[in-house]
C-alpha positions as CSV (number, residue, x, y, z in Angstrom):
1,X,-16.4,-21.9,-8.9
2,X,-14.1,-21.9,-5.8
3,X,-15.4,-20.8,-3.1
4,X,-13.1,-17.8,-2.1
5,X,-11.7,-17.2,1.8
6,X,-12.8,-13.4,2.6
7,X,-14.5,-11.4,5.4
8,X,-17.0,-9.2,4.0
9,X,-19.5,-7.1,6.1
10,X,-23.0,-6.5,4.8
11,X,-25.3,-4.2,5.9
12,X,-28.9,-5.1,5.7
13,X,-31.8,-2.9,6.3
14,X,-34.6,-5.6,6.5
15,X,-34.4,-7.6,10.4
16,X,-36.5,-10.0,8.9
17,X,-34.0,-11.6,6.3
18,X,-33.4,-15.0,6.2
19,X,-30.6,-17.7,6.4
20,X,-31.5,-18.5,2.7
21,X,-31.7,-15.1,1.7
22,X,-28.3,-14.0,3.0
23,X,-26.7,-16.9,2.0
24,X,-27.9,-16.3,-1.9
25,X,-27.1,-12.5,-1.6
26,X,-23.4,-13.8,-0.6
27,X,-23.6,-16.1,-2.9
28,X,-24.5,-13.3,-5.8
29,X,-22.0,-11.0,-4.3
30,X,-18.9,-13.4,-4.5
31,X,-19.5,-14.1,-7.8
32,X,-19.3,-10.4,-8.9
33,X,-16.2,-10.3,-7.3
34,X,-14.5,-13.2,-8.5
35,X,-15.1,-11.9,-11.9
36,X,-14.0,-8.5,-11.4
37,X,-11.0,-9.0,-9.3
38,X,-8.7,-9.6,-11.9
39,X,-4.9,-8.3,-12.7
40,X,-6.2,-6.9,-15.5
41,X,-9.2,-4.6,-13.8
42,X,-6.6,-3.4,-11.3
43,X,-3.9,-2.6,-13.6
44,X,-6.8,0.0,-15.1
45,X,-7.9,1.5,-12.1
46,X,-4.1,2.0,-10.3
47,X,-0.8,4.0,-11.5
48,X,2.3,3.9,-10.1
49,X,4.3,6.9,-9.6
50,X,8.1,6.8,-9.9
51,X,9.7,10.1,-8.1
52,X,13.5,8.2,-8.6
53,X,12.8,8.9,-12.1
54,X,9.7,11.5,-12.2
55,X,7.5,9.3,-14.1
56,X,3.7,8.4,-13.9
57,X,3.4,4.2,-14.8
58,X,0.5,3.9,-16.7
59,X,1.4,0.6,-18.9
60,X,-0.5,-2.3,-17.8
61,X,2.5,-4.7,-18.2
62,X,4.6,-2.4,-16.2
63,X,2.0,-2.0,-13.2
64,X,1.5,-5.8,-13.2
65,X,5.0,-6.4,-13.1
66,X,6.0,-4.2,-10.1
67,X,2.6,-4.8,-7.9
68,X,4.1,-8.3,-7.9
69,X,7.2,-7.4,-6.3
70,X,7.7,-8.3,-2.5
71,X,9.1,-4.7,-1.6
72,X,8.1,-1.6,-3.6
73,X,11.7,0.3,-4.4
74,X,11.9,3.4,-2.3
75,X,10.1,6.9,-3.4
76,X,7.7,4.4,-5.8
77,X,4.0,4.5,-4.9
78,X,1.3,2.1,-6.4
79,X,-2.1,4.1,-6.1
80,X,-5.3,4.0,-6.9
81,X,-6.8,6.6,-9.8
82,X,-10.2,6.9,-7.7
């Protein structure tokens, strides 16, 4: 698996972990992500509204094809359903 370039902060509660311990729980961690950090998992959890044409974008094709854009067109917002 490639070995992925983030920051992530985690919070521990236990002042006694160790190296090997954080390393692992980093390890298990990035391996969660790299499986659910797909186009396809975003596409479910984000709609794009359209207020040029007073639509709601809820088509996974058509979410995946303007997140890819450079520049969202004006009055179009990608956001998430949470």
């Amino acid at each position: 698996m490639k070995t992925s370039d983030r920051d992530l902060l985690v919070l521990v509660k236990d002042e006694f972990a160790t190296e090997q311990f954080m390393e692992q729980e980093l390890e298990q961690l990035n391996s969660l992500l790299f499986h659910f950090e797909t186009i396809d998992k975003f596409c479910v959890s984000h709609e794009v509204f359209d207020m040029n044409k007073y639509k709601t974008i809820r088509k996974p094709v058509l979410i995946q094809r303007i997140a890819r854009q450079q520049v969202l067109r004006p009055f179009q917002f990608l956001y998430n359903k949470n």
